[in-house]
Backbone as CSV, one residue per row, in Angstrom:
resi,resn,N_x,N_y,N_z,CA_x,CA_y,CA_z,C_x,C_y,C_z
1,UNK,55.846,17.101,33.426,57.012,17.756,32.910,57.123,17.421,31.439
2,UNK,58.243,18.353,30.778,57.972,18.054,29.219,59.318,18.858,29.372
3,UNK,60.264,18.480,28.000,61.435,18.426,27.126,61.277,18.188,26.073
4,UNK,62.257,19.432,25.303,62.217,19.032,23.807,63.291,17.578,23.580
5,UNK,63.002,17.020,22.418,63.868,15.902,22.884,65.191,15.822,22.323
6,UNK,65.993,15.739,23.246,67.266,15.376,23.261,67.862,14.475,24.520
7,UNK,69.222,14.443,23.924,69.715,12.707,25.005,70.157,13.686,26.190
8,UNK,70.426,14.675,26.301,71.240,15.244,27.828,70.063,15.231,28.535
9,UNK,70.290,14.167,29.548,68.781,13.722,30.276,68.834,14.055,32.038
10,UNK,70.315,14.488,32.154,70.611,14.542,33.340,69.822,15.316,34.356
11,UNK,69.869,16.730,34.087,68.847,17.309,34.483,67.156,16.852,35.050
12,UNK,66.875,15.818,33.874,65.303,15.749,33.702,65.404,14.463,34.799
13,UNK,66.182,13.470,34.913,66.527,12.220,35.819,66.459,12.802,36.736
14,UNK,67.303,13.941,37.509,67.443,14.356,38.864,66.020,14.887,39.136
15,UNK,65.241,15.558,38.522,64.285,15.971,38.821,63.518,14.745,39.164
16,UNK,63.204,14.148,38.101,62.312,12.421,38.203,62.511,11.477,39.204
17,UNK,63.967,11.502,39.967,64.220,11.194,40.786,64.312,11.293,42.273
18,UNK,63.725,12.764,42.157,64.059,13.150,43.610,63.426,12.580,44.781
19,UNK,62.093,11.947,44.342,61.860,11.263,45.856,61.838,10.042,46.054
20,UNK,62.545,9.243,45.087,63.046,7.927,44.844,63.749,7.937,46.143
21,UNK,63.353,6.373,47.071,64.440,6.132,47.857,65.857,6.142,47.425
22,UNK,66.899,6.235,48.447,68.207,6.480,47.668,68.925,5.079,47.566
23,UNK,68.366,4.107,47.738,68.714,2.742,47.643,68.345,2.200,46.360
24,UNK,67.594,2.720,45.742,66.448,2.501,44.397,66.897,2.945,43.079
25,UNK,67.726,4.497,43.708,67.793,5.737,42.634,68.451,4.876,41.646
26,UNK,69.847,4.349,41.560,70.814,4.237,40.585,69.879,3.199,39.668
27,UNK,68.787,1.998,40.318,68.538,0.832,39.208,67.474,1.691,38.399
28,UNK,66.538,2.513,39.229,65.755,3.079,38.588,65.710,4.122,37.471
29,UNK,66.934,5.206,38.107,68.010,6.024,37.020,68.379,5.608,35.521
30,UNK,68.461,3.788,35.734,69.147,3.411,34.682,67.871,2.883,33.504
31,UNK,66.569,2.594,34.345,65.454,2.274,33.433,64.945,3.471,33.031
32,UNK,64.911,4.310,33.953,64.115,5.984,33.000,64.840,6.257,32.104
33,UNK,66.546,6.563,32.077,67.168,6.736,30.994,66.665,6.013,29.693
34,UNK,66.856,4.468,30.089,66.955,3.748,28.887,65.187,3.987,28.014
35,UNK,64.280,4.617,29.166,63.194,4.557,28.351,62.865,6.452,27.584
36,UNK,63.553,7.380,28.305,63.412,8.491,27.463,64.127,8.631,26.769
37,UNK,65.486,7.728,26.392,66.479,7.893,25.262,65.359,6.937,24.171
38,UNK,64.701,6.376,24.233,63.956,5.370,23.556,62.801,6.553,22.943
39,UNK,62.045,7.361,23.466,61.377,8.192,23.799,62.098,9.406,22.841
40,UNK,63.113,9.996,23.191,63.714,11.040,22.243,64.337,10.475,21.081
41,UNK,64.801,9.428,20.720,66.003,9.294,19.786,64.671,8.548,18.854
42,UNK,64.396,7.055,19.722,63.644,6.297,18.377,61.910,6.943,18.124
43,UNK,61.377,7.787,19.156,60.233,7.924,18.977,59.897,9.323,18.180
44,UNK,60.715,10.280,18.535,60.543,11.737,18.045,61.836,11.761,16.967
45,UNK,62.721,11.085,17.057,63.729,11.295,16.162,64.365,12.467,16.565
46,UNK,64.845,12.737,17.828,65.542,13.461,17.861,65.220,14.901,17.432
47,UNK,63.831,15.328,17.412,63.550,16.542,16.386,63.084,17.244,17.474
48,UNK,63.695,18.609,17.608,63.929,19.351,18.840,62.529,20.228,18.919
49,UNK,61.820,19.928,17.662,60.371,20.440,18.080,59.482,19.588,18.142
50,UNK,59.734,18.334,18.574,58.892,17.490,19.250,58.824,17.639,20.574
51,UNK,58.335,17.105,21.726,58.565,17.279,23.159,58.568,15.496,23.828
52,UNK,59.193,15.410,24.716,58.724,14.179,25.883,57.868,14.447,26.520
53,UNK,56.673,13.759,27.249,56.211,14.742,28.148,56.260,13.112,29.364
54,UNK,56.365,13.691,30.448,56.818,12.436,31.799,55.779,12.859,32.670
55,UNK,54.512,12.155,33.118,54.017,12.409,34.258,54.950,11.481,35.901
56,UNK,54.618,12.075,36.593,55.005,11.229,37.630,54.027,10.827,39.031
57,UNK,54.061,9.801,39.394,52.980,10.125,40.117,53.818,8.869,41.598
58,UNK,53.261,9.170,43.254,53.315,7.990,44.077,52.825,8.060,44.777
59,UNK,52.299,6.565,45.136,51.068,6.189,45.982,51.424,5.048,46.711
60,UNK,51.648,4.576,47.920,51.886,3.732,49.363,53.116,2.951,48.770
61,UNK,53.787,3.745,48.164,55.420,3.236,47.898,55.660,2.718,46.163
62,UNK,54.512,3.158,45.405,54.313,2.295,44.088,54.874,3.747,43.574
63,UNK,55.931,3.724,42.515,56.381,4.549,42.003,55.910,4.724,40.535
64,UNK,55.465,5.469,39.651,55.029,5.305,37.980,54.923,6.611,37.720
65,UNK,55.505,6.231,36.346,56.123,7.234,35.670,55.402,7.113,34.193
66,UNK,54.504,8.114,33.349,53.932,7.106,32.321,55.214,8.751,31.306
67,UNK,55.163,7.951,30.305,55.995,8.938,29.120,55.979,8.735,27.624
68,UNK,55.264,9.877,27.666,54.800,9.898,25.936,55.916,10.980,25.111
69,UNK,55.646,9.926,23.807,56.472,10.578,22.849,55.539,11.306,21.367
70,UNK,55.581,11.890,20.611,54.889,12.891,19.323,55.652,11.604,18.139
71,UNK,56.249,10.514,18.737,56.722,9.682,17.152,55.769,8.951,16.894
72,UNK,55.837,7.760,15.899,54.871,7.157,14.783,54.142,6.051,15.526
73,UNK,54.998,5.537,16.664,54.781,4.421,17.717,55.222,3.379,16.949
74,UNK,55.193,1.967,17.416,55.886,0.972,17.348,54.839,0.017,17.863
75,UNK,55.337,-0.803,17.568,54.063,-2.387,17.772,54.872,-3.388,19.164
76,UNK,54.312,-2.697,20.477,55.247,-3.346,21.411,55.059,-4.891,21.745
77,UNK,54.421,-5.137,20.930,54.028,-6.964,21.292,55.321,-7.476,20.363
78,UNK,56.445,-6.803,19.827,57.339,-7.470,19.301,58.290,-8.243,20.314
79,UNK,58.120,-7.609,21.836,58.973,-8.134,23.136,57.557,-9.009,23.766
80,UNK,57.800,-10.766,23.870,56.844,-10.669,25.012,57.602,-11.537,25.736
81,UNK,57.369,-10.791,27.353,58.608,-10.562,28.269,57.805,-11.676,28.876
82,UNK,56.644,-12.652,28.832,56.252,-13.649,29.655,57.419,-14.880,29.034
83,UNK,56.673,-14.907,27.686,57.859,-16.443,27.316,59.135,-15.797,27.091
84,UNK,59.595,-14.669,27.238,61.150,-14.337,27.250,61.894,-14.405,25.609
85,UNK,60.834,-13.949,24.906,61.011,-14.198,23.370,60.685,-12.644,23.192
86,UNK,62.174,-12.598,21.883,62.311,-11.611,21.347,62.212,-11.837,19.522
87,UNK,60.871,-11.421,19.408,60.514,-11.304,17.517,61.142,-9.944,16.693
88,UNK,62.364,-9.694,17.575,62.633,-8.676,16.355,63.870,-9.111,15.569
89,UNK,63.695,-7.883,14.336,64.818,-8.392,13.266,66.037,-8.096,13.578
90,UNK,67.288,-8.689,13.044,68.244,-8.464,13.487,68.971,-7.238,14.033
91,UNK,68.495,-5.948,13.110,68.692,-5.199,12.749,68.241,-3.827,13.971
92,UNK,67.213,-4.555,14.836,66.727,-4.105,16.075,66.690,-4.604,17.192
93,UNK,67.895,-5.876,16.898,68.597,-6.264,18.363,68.329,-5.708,19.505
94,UNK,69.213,-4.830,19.402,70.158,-3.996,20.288,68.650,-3.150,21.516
95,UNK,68.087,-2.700,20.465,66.666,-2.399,21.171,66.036,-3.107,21.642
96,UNK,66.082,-4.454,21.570,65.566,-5.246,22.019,66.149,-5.880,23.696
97,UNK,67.138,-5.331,23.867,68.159,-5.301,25.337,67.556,-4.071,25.879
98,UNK,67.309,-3.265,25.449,66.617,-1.899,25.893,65.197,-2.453,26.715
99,UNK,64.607,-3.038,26.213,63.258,-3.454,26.575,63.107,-4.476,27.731
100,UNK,64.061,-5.411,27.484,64.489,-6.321,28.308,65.022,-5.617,29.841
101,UNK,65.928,-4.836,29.571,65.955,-3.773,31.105,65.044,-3.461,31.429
102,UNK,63.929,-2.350,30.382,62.747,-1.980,31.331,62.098,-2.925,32.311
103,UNK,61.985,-4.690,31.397,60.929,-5.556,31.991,62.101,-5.923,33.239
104,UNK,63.257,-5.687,33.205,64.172,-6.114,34.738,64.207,-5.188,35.965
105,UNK,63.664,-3.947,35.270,64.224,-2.764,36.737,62.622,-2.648,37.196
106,UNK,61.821,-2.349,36.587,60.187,-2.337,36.489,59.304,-3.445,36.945
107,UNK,58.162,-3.267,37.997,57.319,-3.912,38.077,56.586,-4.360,37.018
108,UNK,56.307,-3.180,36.433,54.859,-3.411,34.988,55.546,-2.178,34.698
109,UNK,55.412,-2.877,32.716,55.518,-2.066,31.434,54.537,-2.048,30.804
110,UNK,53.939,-1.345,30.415,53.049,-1.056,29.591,53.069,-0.696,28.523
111,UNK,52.161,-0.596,27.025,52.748,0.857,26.368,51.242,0.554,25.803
112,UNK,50.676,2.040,25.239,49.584,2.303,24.679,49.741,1.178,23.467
113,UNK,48.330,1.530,22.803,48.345,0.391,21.357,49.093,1.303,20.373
114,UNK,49.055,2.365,20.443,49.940,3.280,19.420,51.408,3.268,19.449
115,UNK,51.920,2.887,20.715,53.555,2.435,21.021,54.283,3.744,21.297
116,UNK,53.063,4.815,21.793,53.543,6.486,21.794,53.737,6.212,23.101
117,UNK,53.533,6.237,24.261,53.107,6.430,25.525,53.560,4.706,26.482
118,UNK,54.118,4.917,27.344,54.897,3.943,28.157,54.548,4.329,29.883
119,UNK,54.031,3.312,30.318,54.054,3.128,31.895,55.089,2.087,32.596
120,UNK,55.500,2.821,33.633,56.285,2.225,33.983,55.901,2.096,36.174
121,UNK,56.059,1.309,36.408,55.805,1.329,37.754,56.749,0.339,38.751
122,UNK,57.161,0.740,39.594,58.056,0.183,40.843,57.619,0.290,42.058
123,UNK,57.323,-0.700,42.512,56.913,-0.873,43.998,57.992,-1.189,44.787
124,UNK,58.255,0.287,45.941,59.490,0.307,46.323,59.165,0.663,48.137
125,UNK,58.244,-0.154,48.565,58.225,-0.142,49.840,59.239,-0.799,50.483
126,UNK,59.014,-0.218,52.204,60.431,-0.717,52.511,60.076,-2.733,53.234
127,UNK,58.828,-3.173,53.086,58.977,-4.528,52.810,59.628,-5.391,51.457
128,UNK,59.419,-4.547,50.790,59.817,-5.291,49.830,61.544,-4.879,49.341
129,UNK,62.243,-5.423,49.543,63.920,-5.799,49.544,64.273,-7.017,48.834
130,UNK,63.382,-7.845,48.348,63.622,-9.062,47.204,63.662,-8.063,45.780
131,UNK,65.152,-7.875,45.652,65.540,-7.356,44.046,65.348,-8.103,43.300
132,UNK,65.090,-8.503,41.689,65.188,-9.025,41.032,66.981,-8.980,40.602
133,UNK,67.492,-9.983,40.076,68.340,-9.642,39.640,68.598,-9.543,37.859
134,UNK,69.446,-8.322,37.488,69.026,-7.848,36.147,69.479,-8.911,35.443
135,UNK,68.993,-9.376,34.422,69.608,-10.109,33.414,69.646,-10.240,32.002
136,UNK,70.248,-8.902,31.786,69.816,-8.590,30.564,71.421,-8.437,29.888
């Protein structure tokens, strides 16, 4: 799927969502948002002739979603979510809570070396019921 980019995401969530268990939808709802508003606003700038484009894909309950953006990319080793250290400047705080959700709702984050393109994956079988809890 593909959108020009803008924040009214509602539409594109319900679609992305639809075969999300319904126990899952709302934490997962809240990481796709936070990563195609990331995706339209900081990656394309909001420029309505850029596009998102969202593959989706699921396999024995593993949910992933990879989503590329047409912006300049970004250097994602500024979050590393092992030692829980955040190297950005003040000034990109706030984004830096953005990232921190993905690594809380998400199994594995990824992002290309270009910082265009983001994987995201949730393993949402019905053994597995140990939530993380968010702490961001």
């Amino acid at each position: 799927m593909s959108f020009a980019s803008t924040l009214y995401l509602r539409p594109i969530l319900d679609l992305l969502l639809a075969n999300v268990p319904p126990q899952w939808e709302p934490e997962i709802r809240l990481g796709l948002q936070e990563a195609l508003v990331n995706a339209a606003k900081h990656g394309n700038k909001l420029d309505p002739s850029k596009t998102v484009v969202v593959h989706f894909s699921v396999s024995d309950g593993e949910y992933s979603w990879v989503i590329c953006d047409q912006g300049a990319g970004f250097t994602a080793t500024v979050y590393d979510y092992d030692n829980k250290e955040l190297s950005l400047p003040p000034e990109e705080a706030e984004s830096g809570r953005g990232l921190c959700l993905l690594h809380q709702i998400f199994d594995q984050v990824r992002w290309n070396h270009q910082g265009t393109q983001l994987r995201l994956c949730k393993q949402v079988s019905p053994a597995k019921t140990n939530r993380k809890p968010l702490l961001c």
